[in-house]
C-alpha positions in Angstrom: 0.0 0.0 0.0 2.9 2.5 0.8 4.5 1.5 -2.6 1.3 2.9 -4.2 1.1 5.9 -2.2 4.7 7.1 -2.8 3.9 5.7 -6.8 0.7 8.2 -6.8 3.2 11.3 -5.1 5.9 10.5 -7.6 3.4 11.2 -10.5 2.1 14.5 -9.3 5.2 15.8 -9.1 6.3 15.0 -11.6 3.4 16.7 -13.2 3.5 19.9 -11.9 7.6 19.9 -12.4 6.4 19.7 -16.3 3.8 22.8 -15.7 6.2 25.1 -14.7 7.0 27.5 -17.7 10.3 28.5 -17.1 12.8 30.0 -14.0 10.9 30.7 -10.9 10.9 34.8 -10.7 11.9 34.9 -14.8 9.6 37.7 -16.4 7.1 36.2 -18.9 7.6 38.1 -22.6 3.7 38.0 -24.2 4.2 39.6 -28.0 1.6 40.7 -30.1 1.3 41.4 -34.0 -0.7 44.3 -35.3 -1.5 44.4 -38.8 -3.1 46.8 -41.4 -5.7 45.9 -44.3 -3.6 45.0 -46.6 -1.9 42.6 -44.0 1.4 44.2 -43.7 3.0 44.5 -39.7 2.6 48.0 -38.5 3.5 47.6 -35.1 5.1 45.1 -32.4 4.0 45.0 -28.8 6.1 43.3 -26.2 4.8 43.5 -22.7 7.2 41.7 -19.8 4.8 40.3 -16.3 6.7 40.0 -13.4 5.8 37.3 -11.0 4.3 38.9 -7.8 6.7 36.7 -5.8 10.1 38.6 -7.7 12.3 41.0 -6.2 12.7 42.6 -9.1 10.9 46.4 -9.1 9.8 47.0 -12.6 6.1 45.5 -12.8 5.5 46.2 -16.6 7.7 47.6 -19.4 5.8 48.1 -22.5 7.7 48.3 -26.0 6.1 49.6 -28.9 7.9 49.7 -31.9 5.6 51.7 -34.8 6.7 50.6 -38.4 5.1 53.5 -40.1 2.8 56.6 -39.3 1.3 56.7 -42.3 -1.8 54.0 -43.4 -0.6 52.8 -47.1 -2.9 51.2 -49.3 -1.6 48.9 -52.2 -4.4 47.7 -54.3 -5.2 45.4 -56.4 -2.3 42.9 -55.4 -1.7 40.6 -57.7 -1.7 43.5 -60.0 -2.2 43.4 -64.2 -2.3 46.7 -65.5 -2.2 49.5 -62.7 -1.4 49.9 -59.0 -3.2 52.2 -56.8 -1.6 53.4 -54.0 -3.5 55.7 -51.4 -1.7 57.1 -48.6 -3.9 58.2 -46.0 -2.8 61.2 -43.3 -1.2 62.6 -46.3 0.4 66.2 -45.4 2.0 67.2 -48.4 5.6 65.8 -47.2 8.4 65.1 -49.9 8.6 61.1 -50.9 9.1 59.3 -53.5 7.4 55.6 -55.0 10.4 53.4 -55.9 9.9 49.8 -57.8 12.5 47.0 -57.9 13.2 43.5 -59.1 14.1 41.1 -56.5 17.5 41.0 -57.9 17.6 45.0 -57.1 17.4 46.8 -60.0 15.5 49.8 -60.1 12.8 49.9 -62.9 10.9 53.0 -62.1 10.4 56.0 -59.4 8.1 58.4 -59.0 7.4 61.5 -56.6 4.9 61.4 -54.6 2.5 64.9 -55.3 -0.7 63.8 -53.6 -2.2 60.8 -51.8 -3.3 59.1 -54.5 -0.7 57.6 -56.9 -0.9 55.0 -60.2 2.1 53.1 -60.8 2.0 51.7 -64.1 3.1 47.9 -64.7 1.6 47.0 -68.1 4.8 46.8 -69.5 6.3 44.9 -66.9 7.3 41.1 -66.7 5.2 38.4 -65.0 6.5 38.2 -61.6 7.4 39.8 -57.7 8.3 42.8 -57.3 9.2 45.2 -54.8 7.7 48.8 -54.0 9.1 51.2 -51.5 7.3 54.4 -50.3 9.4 56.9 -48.9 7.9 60.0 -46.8 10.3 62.6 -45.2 12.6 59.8 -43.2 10.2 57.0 -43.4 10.7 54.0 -46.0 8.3 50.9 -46.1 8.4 48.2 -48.5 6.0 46.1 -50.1 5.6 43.3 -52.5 3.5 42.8 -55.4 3.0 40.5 -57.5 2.2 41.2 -61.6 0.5 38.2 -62.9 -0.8 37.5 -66.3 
């Protein structure tokens, strides 16, 4: 009967030993995703919980990390004829619209003179392609994808 018992005390330990998620007093990271329409990351939020047992003082740092200010929308993507970029809080700021290969190579650029822009890839080859808006500082990429 003893055999049994200290069989059956065994086990739960056991178990909760394989519940524990890490360190004792180790901050836990949670990491969340934000994304816009068009399903491109626009912001990363790590926030660090302290077990109430720690000794350590900070409770809950928050890091925000914004990848642009600006809402960009690319449409239609896959893209045949023209691509429509809108670009919304748009306050007149210098920029440009850049296009590139994947290999690198520039094909086109073109200024950016109000918040709506038409990037025209009739002419272009089937394939991935890479666009990159820059406002002021700011440069965000995106990919599209001429098909047939």
């Amino acid at each position: 009967m003893s055999k049994i018992i200290y069989i059956l005390l065994f086990i739960v330990s056991l178990q909760s030993f394989a519940q524990q998620k890490g360190p004792i007093n180790q901050p836990e990271r949670i990491v969340n995703y934000y994304y816009d329409n068009a399903g491109n990351r626009i912001m990363r939020k790590s926030i660090y919980i302290i077990p109430p047992q720690s000794n350590l003082k900070l409770q809950i740092d928050t890091l925000e990390e914004q990848i642009a200010e600006k809402n960009i929308l690319l449409y239609p993507n896959p893209v045949k004829q023209k691509l429509n970029i809108v670009i919304e809080n748009y306050e007149n700021e210098q920029g440009t619209v850049s296009v590139y290969a994947l290999n690198g190579t520039l094909i086109k650029t073109k200024g950016i003179s109000s918040n709506k822009i038409k990037i025209d890839f009739s002419n272009q080859v089937y394939g991935t392609y890479i666009v990159k808006i820059k406002i002021a500082d700011k440069t965000k990429e995106y990919t599209v994808i001429k098909k047939y």
